[in-house]
N, C-alpha and C positions, 0 to 999 in steps of 0.2 A: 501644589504648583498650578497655578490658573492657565498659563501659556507655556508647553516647552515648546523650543526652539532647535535647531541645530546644533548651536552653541552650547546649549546645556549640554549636551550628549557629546561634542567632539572630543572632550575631555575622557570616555570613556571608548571611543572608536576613532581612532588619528587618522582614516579617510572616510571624508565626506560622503563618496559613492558607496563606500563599504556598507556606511552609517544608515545610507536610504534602503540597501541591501536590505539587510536584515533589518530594519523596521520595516519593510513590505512583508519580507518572507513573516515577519511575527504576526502583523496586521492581517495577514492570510490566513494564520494557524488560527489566530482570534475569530477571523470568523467561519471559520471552520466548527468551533467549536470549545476549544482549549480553554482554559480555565484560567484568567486574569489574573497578577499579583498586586495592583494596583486598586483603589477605587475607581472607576470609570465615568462617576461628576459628568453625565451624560456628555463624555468625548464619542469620537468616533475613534475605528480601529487603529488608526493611525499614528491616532496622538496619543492613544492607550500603551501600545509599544514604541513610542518615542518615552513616553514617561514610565514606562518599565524599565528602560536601557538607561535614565539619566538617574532612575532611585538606585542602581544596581540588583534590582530586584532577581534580575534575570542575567546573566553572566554573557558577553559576548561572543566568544568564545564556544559556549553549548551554542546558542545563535549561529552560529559561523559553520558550524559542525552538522545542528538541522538543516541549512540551507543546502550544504554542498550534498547533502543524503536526499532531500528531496528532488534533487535534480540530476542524480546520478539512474541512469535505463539500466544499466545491469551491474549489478554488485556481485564482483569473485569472491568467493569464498574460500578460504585457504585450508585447502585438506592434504595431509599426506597420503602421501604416496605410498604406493602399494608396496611391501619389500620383494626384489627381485632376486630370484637367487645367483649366487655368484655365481658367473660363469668361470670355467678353467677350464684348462687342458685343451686335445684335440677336440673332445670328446662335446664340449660346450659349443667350439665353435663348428661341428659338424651339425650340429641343433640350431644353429644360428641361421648357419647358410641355407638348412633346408626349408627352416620357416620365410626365409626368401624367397625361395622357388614358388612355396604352395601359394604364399602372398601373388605374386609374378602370375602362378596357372589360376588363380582363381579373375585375375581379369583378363581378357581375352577379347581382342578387337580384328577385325575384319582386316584383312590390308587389299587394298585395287590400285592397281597401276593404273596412270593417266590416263592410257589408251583405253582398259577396260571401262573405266567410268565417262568419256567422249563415247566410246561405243553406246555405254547404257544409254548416256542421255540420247543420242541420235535416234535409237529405239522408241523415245515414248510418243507415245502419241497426244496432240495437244487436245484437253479437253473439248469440248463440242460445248457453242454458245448458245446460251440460252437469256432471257429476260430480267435471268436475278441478278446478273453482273457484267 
């Protein structure tokens, strides 16, 4: 193929924007490094994965699939979950409510009435100026 064009390839990818998508993302892995299915007939990357995408060398599809991978920041991974034992009885939910409480005592915040903290602030004394600020 001496020239592919868009048109060779629409047949293979049915949007246009899709189409440049992944001939970029391909053109990128190409010069990243990746290893050509195509002769390269000194093209540049471009026309190298337009002419990958119009021989079917390279499937759209895996295409479609590297792109949305290369641009995803965090990938979950799906683990199961830990087995929990069945709770029953009184006796479960007396275990339940207590790991509430320790939860509850293990965070522990100050409380000040408005007055108290107008008081505090009343109290400080303003910094003394000096030439650094």
């Amino acid at each position: 193929m001496a020239r592919v064009t868009v048109e060779d390839c629409i047949d293979k990818v049915d949007n246009r924007f899709e189409l440049v998508l992944l001939a970029s993302h391909r053109a990128r892995q190409i010069s990243q490094g990746e290893s050509i299915t195509v002769d390269r007939d000194n093209d540049k990357n471009p026309v190298v994965a337009l002419r990958e995408i119009a021989d079917e060398t390279l499937s759209p599809g895996d295409l479609k699939e590297a792109l949305i991978h290369s641009l995803q920041k965090h990938v979950e991974v799906d683990e199961p979950e830990a087995d929990l034992p069945a709770i029953g009885g009184e006796a479960g939910q007396a275990d339940v409510e207590m790991g509430a409480e320790t939860e509850e005592e293990a965070v522990s915040f100050d409380r000040m009435s408005e007055e108290e903290l107008l008081a505090g602030i009343e109290g400080l004394v303003p910094p003394e100026k000096n030439d650094d600020f």
